[in-house]
Rosetta silent file (secondary structure, phi, psi, omega in degrees, C-alpha in Angstrom):
SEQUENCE: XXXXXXXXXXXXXXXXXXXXXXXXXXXXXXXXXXXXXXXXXXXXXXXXXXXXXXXXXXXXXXXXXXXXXXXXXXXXXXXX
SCORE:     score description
SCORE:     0.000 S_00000001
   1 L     0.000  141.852 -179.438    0.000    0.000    0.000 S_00000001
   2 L  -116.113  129.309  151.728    1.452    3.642   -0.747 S_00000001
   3 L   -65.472  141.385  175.902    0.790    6.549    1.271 S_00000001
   4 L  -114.871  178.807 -153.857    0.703    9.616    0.527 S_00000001
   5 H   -55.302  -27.918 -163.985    2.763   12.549    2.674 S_00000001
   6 H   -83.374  -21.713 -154.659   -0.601   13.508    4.393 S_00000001
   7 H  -103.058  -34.090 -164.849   -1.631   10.022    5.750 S_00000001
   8 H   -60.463  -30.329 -146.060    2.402    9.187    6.787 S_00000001
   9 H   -91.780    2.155  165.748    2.441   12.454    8.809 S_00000001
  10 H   -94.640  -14.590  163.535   -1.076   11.598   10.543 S_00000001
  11 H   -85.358  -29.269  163.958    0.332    8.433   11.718 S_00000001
  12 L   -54.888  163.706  171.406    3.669    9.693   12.654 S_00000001
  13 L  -126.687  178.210 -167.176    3.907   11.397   16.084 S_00000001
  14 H   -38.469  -50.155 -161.848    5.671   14.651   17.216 S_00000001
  15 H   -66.708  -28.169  171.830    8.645   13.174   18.762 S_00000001
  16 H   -69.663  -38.879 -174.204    9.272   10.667   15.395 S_00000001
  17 H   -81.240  -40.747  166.392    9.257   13.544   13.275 S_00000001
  18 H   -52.606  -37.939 -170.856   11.534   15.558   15.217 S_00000001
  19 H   -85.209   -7.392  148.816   13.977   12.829   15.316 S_00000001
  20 H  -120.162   35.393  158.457   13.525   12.615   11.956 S_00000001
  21 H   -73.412  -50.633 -133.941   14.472   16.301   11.160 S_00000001
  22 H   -73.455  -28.665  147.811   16.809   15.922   13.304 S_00000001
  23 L   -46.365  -49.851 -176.601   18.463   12.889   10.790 S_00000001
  24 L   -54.047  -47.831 -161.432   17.799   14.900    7.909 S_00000001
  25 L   -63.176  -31.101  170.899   19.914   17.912    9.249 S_00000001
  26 L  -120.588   55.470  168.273   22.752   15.595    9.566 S_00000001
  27 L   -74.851  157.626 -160.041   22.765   14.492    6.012 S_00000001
  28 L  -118.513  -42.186 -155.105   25.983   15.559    4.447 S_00000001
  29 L   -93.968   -9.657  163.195   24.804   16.142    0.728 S_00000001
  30 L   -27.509  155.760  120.428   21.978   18.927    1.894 S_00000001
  31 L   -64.727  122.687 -175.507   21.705   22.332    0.709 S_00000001
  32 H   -30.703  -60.192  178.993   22.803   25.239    2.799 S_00000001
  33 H   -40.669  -33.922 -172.625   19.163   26.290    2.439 S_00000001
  34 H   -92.088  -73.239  168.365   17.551   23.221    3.138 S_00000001
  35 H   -48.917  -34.478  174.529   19.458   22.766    6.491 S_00000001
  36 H   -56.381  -52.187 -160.283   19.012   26.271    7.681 S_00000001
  37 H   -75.440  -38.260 -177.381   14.963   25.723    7.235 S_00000001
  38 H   -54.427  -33.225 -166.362   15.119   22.004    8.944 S_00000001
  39 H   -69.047  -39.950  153.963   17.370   23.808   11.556 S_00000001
  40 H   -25.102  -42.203 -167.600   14.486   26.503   11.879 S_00000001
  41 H  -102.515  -44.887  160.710   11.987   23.947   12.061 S_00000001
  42 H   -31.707  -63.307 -156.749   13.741   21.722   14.490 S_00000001
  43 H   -68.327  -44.569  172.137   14.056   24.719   17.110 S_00000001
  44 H   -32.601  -72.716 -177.387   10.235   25.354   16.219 S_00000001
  45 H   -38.626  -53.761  177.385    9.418   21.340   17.000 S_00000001
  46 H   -30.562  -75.560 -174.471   11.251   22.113   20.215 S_00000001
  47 H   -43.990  -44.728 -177.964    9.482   24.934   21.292 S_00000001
  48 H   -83.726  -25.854  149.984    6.157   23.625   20.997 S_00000001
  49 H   -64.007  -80.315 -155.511    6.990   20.240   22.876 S_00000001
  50 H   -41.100  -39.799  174.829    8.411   22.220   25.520 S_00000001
  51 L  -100.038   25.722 -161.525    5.010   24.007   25.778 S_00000001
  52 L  -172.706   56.809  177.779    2.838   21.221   25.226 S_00000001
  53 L   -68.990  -13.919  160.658    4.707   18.362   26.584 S_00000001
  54 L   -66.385  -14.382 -154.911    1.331   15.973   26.589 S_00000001
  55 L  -105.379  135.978 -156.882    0.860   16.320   23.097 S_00000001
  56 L  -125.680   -0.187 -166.756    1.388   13.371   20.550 S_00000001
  57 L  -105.197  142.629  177.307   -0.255   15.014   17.167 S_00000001
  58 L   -81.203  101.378  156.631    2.280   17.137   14.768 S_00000001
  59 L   -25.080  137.551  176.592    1.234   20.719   14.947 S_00000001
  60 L   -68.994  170.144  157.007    0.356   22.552   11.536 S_00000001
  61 H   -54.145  -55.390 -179.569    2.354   25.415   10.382 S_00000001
  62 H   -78.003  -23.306  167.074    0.083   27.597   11.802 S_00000001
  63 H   -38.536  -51.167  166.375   -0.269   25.621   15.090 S_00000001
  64 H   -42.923  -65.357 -169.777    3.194   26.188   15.073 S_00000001
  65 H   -56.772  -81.094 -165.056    3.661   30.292   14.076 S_00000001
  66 H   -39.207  -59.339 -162.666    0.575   30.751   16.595 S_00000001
  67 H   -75.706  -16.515  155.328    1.899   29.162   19.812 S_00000001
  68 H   -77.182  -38.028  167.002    5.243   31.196   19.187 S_00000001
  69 L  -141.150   90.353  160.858    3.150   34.419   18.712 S_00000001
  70 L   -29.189  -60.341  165.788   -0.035   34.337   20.093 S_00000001
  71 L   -84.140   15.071  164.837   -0.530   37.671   19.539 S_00000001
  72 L   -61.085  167.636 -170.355   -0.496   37.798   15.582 S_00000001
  73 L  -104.511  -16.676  168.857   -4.036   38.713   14.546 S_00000001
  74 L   -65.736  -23.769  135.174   -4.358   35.479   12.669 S_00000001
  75 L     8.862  -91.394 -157.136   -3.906   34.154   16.279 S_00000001
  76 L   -64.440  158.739 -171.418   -6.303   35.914   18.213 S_00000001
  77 L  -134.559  109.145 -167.850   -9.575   34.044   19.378 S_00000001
  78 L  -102.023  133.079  179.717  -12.581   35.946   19.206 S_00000001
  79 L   -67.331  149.840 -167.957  -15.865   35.008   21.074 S_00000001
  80 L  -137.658    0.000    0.000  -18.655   35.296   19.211 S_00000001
């Protein structure tokens, strides 16, 4: 059976994907570019365990960007 990237990464969890950034980063044949954004993304992964140490599902982009700045207006959580 083949997966595609959306179904791997809903079965993977946080901590698998971090460790396997964290493989990727120390691939030798990268591009400067390409390691600068895994290292970016790496520190990111961090951050967001560290403030959500219960949590087993891999955070979106924006899960991500939001929980670093909360107070972006794409953020904020308005009551209705």
């Amino acid at each position: 059976m083949v997966y595609t990237a959306h179904q791997m990464l809903s079965k993977m969890k946080i901590h698998e994907l971090l460790q396997n950034v964290i493989d990727e980063i120390n691939n030798d044949i990268l591009t400067k570019q390409r390691k600068r954004y895994l290292k970016e993304y790496k520190e990111d992964l961090e951050r967001y365990i560290s403030h959500h140490p219960e949590t087993t599902h891999i955070p979106s982009s924006l899960e991500l960007y939001c929980d670093l700045h909360p107070e972006a207006p794409e953020c904020l959580k308005y009551e209705i």
